[in-house]
N, CA, C and O of each residue as an XYZ file, in Angstrom:
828
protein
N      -9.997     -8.519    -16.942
C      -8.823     -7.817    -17.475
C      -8.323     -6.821    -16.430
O      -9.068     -5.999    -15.897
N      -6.458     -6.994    -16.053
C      -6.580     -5.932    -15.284
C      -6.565     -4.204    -15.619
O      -6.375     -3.614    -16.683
N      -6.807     -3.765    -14.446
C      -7.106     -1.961    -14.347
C      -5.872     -1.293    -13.720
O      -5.020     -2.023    -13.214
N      -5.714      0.022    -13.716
C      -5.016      0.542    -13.302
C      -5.229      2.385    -13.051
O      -4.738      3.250    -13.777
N      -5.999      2.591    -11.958
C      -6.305      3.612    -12.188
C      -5.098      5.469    -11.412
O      -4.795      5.436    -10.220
N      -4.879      6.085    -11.827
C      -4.000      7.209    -11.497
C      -4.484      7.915    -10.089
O      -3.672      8.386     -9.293
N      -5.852      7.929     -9.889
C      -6.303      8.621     -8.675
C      -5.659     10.382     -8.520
O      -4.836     11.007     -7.852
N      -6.902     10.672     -9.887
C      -6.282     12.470     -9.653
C      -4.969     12.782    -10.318
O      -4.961     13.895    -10.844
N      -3.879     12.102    -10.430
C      -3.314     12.460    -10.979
C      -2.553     11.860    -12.482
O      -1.499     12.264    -12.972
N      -3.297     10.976    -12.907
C      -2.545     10.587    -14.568
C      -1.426      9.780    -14.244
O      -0.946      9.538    -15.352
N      -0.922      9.378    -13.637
C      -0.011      8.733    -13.418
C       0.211      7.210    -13.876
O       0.204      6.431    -12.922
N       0.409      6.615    -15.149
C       0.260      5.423    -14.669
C       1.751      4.421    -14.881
O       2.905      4.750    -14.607
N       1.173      2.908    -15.553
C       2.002      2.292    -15.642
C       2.971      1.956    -16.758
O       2.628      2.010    -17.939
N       4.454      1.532    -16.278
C       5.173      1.449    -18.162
C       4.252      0.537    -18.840
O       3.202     -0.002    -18.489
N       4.973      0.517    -19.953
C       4.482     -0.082    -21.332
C       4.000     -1.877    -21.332
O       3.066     -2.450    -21.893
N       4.899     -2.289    -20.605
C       4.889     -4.029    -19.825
C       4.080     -3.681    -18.991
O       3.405     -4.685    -19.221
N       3.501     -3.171    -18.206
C       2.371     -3.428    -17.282
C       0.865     -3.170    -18.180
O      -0.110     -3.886    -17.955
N       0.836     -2.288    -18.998
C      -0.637     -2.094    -19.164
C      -0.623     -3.049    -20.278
O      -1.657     -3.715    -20.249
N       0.206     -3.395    -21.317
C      -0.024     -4.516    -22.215
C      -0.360     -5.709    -21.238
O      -1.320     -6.461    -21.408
N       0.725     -5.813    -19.978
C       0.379     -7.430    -19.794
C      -1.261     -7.202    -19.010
O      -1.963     -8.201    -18.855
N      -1.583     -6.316    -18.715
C      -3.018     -6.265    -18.147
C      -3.975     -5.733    -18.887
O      -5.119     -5.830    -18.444
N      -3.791     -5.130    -20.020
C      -4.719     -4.543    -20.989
C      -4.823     -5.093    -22.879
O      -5.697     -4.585    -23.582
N      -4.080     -5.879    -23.326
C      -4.073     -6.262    -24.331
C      -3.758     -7.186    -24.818
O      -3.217     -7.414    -25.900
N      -4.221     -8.033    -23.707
C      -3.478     -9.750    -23.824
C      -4.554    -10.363    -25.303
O      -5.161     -9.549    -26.000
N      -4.586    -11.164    -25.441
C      -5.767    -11.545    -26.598
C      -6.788    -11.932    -26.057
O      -6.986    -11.732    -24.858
N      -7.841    -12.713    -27.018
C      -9.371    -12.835    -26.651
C      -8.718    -14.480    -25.753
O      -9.645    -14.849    -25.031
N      -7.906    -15.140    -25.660
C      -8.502    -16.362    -25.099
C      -7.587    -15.802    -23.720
O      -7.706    -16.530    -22.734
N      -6.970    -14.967    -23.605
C      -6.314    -14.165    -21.879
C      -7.295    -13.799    -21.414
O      -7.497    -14.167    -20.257
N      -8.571    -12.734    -22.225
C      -9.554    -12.402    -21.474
C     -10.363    -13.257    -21.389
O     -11.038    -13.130    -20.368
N     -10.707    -14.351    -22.181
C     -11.522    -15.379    -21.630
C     -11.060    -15.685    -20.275
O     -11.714    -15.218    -19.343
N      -9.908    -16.487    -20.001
C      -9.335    -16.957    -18.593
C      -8.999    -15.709    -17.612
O      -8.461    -15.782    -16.507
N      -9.439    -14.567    -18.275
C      -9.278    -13.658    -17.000
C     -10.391    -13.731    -16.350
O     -10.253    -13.559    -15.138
N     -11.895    -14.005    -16.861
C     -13.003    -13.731    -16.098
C     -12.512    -14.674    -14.686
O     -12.830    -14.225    -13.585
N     -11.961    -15.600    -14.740
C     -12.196    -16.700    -13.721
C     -11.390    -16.582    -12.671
O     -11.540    -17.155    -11.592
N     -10.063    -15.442    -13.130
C      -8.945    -15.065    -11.871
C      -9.097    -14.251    -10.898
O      -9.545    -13.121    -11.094
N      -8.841    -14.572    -10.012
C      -8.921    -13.748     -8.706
C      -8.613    -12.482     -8.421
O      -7.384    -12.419     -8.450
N      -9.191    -11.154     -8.091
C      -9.079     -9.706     -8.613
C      -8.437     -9.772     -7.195
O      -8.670    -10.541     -6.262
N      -7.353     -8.492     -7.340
C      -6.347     -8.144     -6.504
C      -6.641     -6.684     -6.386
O      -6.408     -5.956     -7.351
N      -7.198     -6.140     -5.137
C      -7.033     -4.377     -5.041
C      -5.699     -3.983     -4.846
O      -5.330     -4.718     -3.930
N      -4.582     -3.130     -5.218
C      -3.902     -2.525     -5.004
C      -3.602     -1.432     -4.607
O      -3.931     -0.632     -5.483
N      -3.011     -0.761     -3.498
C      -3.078      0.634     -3.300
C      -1.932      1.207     -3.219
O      -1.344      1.276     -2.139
N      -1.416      1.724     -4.380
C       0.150      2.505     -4.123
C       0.135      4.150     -3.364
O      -0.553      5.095     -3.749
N       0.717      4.148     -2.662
C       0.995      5.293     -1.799
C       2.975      5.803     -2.072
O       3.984      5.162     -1.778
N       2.832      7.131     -2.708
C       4.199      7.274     -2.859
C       4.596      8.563     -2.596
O       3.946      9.599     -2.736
N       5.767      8.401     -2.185
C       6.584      9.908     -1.717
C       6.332     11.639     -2.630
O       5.893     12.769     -2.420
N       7.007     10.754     -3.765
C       7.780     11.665     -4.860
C       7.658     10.696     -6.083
O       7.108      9.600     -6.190
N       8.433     11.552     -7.064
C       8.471     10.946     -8.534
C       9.664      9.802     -8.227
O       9.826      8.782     -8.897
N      10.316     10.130     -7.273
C      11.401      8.653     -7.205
C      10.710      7.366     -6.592
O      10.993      6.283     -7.105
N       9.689      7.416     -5.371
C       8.922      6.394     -4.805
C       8.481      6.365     -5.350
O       8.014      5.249     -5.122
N       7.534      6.996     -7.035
C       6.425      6.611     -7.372
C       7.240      5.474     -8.550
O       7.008      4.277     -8.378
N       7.920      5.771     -9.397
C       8.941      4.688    -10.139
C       9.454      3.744     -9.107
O       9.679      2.654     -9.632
N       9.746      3.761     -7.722
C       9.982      2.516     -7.237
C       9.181      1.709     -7.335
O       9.373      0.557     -7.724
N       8.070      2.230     -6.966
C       6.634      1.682     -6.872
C       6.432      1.042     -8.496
O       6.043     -0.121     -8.605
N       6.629      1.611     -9.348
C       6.086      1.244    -10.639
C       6.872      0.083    -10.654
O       6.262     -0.932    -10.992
N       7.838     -0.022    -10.431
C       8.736     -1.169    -11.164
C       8.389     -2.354    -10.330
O       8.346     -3.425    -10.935
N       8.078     -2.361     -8.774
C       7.231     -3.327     -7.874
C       6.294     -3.845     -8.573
O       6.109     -5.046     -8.773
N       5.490     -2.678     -9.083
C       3.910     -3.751     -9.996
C       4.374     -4.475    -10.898
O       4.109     -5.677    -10.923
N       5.266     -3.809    -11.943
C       5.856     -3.979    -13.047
C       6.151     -6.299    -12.687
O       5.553     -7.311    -13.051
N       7.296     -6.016    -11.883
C       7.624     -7.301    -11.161
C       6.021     -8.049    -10.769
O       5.507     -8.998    -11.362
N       5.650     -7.542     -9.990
C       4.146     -8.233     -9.177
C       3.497     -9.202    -10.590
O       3.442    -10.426    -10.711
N       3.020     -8.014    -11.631
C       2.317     -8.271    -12.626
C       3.125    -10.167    -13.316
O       2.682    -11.307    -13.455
N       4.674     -9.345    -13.579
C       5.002    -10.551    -14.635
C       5.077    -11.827    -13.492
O       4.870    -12.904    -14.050
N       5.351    -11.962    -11.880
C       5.406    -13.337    -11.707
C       3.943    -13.314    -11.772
O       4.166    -13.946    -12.804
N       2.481    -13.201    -11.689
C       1.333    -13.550    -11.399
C       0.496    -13.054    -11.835
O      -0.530    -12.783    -11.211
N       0.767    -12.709    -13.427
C      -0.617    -12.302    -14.089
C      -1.324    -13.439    -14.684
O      -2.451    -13.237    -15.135
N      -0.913    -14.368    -14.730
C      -1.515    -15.999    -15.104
C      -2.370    -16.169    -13.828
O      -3.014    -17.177    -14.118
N      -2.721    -15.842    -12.740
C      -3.362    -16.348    -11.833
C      -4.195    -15.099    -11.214
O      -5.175    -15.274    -10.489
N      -3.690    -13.799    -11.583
C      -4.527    -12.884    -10.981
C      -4.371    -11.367    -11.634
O      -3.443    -10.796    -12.207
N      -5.578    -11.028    -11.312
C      -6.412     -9.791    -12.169
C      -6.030     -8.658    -11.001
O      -6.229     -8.908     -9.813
N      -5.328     -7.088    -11.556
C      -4.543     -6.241    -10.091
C      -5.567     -5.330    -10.776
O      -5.829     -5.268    -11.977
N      -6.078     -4.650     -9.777
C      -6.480     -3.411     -9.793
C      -5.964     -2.013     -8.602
O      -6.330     -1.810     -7.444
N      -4.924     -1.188     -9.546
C      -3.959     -0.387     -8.535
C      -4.381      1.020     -9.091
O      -4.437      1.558    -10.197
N      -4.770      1.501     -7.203
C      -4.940      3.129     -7.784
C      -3.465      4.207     -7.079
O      -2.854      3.748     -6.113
N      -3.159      5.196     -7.505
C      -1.997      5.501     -6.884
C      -2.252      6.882     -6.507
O      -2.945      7.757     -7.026
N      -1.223      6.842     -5.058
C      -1.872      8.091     -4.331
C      -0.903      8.681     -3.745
O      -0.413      7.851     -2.979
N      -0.170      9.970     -3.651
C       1.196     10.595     -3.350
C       0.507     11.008     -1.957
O      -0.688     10.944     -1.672
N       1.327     11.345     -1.354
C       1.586     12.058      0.058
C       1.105     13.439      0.250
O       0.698     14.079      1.219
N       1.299     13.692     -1.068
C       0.573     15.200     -1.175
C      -0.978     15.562     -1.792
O      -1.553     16.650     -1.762
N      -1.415     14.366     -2.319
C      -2.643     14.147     -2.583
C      -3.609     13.723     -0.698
O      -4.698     13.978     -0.183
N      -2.820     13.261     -0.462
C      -3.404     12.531      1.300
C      -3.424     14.004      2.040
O      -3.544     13.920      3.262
N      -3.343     15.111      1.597
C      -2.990     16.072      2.455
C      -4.693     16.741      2.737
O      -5.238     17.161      3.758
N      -5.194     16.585      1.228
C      -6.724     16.897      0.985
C      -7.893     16.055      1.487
O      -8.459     15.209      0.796
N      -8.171     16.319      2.596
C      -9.346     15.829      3.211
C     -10.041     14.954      2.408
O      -9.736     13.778      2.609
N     -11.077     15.192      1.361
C     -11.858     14.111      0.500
C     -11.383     13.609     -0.017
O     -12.002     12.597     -0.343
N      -9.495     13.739     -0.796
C      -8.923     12.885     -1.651
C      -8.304     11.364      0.054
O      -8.456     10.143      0.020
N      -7.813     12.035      0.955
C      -7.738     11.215      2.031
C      -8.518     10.072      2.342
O      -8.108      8.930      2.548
N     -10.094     10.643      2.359
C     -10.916      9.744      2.753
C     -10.747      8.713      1.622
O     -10.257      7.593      1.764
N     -11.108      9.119      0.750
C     -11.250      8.205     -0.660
C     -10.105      7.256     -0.925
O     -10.180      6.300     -1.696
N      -9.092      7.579     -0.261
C      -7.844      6.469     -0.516
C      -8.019      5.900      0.750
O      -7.506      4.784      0.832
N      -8.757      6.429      2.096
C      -8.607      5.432      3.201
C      -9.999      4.239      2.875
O      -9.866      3.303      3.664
N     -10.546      4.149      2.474
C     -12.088      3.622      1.701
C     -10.914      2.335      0.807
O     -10.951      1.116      0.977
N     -10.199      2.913      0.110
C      -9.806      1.898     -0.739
C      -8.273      1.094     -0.573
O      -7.630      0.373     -1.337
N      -8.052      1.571      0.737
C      -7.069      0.758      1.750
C      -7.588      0.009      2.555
O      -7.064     -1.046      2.910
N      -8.733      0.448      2.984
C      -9.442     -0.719      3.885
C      -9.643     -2.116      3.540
O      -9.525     -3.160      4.182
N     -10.096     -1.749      1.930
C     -10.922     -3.373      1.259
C      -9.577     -4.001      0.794
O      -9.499     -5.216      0.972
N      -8.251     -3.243      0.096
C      -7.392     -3.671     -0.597
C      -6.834     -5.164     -0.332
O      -7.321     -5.871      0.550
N      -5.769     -5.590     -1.167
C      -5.322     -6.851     -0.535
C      -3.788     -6.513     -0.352
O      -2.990     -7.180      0.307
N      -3.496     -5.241     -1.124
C      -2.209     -4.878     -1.080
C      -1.849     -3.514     -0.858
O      -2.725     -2.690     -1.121
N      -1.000     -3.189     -0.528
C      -0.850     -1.675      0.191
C       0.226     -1.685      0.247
O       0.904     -2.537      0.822
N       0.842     -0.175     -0.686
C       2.054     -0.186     -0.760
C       2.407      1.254     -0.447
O       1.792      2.246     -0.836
N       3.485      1.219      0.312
C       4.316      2.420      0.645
C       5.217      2.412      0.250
O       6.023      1.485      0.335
N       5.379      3.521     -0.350
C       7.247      3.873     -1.302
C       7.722      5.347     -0.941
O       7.348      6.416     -1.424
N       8.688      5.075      0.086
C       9.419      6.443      0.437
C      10.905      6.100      0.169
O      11.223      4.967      0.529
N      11.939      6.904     -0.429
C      12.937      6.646     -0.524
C      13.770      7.470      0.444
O      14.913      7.173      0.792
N      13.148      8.435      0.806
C      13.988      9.700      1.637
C      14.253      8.889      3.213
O      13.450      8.159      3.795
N      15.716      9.309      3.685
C      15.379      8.735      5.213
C      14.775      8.777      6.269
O      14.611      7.880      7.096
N      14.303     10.195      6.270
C      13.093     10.975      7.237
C      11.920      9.883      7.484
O      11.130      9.425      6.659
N      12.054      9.579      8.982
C      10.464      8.884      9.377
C       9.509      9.373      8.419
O       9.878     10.159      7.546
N       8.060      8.901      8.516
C       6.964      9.536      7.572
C       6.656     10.302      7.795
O       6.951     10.565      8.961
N       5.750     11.513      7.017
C       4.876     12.274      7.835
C       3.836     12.100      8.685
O       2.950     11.245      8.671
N       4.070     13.153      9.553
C       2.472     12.349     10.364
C       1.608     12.465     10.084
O       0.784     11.696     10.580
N       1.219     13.285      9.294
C      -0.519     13.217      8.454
C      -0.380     11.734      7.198
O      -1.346     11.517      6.466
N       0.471     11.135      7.132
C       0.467     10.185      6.743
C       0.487      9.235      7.161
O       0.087      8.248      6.543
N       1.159      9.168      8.864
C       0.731      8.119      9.592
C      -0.550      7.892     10.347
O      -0.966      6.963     11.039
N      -1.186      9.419      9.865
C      -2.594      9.346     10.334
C      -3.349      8.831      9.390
O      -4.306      8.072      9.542
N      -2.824      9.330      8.221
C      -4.148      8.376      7.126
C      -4.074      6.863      7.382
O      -5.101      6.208      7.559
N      -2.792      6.290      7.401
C      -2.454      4.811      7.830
C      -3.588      4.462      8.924
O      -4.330      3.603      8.447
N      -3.803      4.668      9.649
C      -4.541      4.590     11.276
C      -5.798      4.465     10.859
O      -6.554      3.500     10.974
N      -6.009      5.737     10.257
C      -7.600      5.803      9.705
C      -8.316      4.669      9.455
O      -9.389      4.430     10.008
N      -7.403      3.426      8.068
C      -8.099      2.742      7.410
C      -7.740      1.413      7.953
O      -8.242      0.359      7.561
N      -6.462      1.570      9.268
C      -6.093      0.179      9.650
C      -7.350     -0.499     10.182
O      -7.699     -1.598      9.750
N      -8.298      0.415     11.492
C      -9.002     -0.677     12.031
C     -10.238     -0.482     11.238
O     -11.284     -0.554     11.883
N     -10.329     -0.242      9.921
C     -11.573     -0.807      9.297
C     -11.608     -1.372      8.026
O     -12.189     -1.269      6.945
N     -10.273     -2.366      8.915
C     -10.132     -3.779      7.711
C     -10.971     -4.697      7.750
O     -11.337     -5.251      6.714
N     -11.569     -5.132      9.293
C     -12.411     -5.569      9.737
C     -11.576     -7.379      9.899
O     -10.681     -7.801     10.631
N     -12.126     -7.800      9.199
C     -11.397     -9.228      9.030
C     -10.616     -9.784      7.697
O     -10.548    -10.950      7.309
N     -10.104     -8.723      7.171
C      -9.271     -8.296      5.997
C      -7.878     -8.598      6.058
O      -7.177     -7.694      6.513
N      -7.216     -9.824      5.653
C      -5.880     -9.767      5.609
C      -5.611     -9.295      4.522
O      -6.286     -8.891      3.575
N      -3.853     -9.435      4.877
C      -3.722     -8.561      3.276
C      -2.451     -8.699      3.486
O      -2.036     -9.560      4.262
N      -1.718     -7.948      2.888
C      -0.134     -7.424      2.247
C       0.078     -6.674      2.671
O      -1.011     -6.099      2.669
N       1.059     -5.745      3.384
C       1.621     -4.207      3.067
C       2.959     -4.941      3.068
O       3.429     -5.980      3.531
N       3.544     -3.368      1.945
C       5.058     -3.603      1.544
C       5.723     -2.168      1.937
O       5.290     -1.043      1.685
N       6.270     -2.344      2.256
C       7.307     -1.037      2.592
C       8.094     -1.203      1.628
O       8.564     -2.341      1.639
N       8.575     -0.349      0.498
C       9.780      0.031     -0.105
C      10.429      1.797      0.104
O      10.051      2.935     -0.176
N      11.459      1.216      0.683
C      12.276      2.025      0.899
C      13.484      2.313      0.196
O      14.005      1.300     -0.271
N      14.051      3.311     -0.011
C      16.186      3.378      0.000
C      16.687      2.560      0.604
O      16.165      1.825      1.442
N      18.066      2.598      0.150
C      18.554      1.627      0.597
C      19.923      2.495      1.820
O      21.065      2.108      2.071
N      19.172      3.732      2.337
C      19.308      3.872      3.543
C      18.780      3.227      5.072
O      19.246      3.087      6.202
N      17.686      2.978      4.443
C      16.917      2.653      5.492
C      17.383      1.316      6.149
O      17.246      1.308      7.372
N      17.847      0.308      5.653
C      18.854     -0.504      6.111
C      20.204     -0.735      6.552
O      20.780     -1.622      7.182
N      20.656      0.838      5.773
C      21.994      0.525      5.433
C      23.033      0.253      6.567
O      24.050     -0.414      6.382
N      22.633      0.921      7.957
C      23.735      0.334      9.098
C      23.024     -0.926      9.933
O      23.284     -1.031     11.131
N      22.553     -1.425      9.597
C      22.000     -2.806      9.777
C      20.726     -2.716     10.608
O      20.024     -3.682     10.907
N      20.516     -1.505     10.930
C      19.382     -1.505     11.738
C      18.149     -0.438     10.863
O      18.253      0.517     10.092
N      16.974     -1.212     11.476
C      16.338     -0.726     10.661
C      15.286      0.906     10.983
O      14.960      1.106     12.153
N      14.957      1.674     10.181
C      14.887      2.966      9.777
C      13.422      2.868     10.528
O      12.714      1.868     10.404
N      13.055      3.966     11.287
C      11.837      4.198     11.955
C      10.753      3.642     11.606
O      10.165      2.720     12.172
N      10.272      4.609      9.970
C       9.566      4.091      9.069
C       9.223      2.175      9.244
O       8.271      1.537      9.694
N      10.597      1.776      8.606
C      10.476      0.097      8.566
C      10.051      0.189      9.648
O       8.894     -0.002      9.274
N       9.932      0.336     10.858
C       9.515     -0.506     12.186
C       8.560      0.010     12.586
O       8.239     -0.425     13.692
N       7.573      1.174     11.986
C       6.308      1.276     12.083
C       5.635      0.736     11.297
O       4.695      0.059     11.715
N       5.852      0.835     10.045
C       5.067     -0.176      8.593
C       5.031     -1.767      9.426
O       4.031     -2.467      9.268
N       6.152     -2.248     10.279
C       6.422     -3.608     10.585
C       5.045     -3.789     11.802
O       4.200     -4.680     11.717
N       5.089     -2.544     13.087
C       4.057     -2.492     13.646
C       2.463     -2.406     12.975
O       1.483     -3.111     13.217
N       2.560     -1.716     12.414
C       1.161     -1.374     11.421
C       1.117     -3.230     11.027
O       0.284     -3.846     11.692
N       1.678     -3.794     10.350
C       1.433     -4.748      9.641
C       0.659     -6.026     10.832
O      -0.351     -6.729     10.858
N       1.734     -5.787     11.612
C       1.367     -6.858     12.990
C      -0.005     -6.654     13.844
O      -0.761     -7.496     14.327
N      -0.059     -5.108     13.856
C      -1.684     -4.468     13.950
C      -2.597     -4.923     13.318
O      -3.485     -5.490     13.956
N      -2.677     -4.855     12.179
C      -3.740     -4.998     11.331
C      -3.542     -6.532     10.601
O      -3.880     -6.575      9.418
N      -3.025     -7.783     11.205
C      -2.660     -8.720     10.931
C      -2.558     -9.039      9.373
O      -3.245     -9.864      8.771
N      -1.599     -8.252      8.861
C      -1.058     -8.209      7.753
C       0.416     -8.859      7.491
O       1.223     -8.809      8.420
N       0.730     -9.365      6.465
C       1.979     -9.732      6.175
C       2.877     -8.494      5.639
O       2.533     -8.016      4.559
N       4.004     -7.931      6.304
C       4.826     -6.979      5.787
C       6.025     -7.929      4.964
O       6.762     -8.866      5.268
N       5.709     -6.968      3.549
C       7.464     -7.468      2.938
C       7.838     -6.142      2.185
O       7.065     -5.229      1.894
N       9.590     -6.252      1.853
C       9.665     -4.912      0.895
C      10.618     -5.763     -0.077
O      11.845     -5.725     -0.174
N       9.460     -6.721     -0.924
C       9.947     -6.858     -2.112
C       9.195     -7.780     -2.766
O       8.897     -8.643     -1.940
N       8.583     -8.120     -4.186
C       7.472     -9.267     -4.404
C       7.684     -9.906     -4.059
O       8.893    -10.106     -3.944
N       6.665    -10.956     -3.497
C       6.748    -12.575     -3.115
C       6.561    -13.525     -3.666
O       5.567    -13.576     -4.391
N       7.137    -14.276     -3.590
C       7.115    -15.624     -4.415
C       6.099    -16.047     -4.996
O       5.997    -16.237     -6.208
N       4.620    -16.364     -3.518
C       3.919    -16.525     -3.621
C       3.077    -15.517     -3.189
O       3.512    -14.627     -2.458
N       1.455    -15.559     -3.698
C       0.148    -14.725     -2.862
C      -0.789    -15.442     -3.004
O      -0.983    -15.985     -4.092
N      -1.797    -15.673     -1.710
C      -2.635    -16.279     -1.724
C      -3.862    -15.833     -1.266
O      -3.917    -14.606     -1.342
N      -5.081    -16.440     -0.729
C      -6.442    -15.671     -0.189
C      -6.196    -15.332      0.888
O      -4.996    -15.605      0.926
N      -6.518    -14.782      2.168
C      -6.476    -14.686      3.505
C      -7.690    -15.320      4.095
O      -8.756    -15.625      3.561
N      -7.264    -15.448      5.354
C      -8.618    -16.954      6.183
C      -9.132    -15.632      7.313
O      -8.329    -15.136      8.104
N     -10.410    -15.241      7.231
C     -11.153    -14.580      8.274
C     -11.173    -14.938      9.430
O     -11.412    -16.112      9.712
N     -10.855    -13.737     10.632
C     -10.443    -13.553     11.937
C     -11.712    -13.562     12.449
O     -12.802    -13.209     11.999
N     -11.305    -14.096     13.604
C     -12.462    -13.994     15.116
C     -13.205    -12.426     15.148
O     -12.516    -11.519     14.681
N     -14.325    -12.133     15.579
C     -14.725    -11.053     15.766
C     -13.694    -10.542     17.212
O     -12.921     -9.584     17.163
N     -13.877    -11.309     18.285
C     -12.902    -10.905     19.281
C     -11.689    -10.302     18.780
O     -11.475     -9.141     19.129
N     -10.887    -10.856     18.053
C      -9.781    -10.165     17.513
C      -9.861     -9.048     16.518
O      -8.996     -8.181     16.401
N     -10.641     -9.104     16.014
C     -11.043     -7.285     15.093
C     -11.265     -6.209     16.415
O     -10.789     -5.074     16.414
N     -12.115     -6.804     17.594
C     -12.087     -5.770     18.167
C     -11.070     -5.217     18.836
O     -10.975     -4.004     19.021
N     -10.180     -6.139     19.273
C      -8.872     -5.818     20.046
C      -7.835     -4.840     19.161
O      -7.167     -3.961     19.706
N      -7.792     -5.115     17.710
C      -7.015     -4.655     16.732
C      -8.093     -2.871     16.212
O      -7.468     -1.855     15.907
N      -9.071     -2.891     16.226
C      -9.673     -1.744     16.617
C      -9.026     -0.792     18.160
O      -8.620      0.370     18.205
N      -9.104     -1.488     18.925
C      -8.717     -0.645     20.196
C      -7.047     -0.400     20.121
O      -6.558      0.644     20.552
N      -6.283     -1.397     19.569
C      -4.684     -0.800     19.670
C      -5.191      0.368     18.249
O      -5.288      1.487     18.752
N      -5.454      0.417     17.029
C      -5.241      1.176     16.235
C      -6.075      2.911     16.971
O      -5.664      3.965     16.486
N      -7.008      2.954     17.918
C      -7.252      3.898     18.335
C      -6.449      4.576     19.450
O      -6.418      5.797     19.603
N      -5.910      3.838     20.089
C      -4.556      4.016     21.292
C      -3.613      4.737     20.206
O      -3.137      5.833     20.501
N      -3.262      4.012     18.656
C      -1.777      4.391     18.102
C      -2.140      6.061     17.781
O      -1.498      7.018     18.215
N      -3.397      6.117     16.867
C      -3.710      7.418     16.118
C      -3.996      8.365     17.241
O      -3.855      9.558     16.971
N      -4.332      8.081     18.325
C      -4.689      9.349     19.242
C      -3.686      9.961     19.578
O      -3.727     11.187     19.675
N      -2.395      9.158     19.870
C      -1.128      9.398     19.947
C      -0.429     10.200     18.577
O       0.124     11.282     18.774
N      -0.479      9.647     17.252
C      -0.225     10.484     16.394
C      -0.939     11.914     16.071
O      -0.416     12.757     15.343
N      -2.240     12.080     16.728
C      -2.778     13.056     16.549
C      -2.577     14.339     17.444
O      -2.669     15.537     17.175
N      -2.346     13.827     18.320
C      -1.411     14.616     19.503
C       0.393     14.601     19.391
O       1.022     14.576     20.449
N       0.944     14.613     18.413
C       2.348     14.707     17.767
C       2.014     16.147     17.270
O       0.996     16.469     16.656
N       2.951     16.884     17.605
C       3.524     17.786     16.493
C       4.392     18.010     15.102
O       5.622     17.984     15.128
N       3.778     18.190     14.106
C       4.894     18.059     13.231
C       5.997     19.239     13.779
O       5.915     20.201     14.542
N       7.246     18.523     12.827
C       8.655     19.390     13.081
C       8.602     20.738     12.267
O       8.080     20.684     11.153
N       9.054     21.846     12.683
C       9.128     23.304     11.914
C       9.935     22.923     10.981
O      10.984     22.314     11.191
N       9.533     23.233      9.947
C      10.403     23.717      8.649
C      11.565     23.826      8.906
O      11.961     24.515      9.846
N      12.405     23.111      8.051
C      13.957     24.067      8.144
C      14.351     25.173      6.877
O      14.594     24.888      5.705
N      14.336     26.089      7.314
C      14.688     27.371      6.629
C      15.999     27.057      5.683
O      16.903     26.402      6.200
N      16.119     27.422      4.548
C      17.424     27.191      3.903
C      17.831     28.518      3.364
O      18.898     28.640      2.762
């Protein structure tokens, strides 16, 4: 049966998501033992990314709850700020199969957020997976695409992940990588974060 957990903060899903994952009848949970469990990890801006985000599962759930069991914990930007809540969401980005980022604002990310990203990229190990970028629909809007998109796009190609920002048709298992290639994808993700760690964030703007 699927789960859905808030991570610290209560947060969860509308009314169509936890019925279709929490109160299907006895012969749904019979055929759930046998479906394939899905980790999920929502990562969101604000209360506007975190409803983008909701309505993504919302979608995820109804094309493919006949075939698979989601387990999504959700984690704001301002929760990633706290050292042990950090670790604990980079632990459960590593194993995930899905990883989702929801920023709507146009501002690149933060960089303590592109550091948590880094953290858990190279200890996917031989872990494919998903990440989705959902964004505004700034981030496209003069045809080129928004910082953000083209680091989530790098990150994805890093950590030989499939990037999309919108459900997919289909989802399937991922096929385990060469050890040679985990290590190479280890050494670019330590090149990227040393670099983000040596960034300054921008001063405040005073209003």
């Amino acid at each position: 049966m699927g789960r859905t957990s808030a991570a610290h903060e209560g947060y969860g899903w509308s009314q169509f998501s936890l019925a279709a994952t929490m109160t299907r009848n006895d012969e749904y949970d019979a055929r759930s033992e046998a479906k394939a469990a899905w980790s999920v990890v929502v990562v969101y801006e604000d209360t506007a990314g975190r409803e983008q985000a909701v309505d993504f599962c919302d979608q995820l759930v109804k094309r493919f709850w006949a075939r698979f069991e989601f387990e999504v914990s959700w984690w704001s930007f301002s929760l990633l700020q706290k050292e042990h809540v950090a670790m604990e969401a980079a632990e459960k980005a590593a194993r995930a199969d899905l990883v989702i980022l929801s920023s709507l604002r146009q501002e690149d990310l933060p960089v303590p957020v592109k550091g948590w990203i880094e953290s858990w990229l190279s200890r996917r190990g031989d872990r494919e997976g998903i990440l989705a970028g959902l964004m505004g629909p700034g981030a496209v809007g003069s045809g080129l695409e928004a910082p953000k998109h083209l680091y989530l796009r790098q990150v994805a190609h890093r950590g030989a992940m499939d990037y999309l920002t919108q459900v997919p048709q289909d989802i399937s298992r991922s096929i385990p990588e060469s050890p040679d290639l985990y290590t190479t994808r280890a050494a670019q993700v330590t090149n990227v974060l040393n670099e983000i760690l040596h960034q300054q964030a921008p001063p405040p703007v005073l209003t």
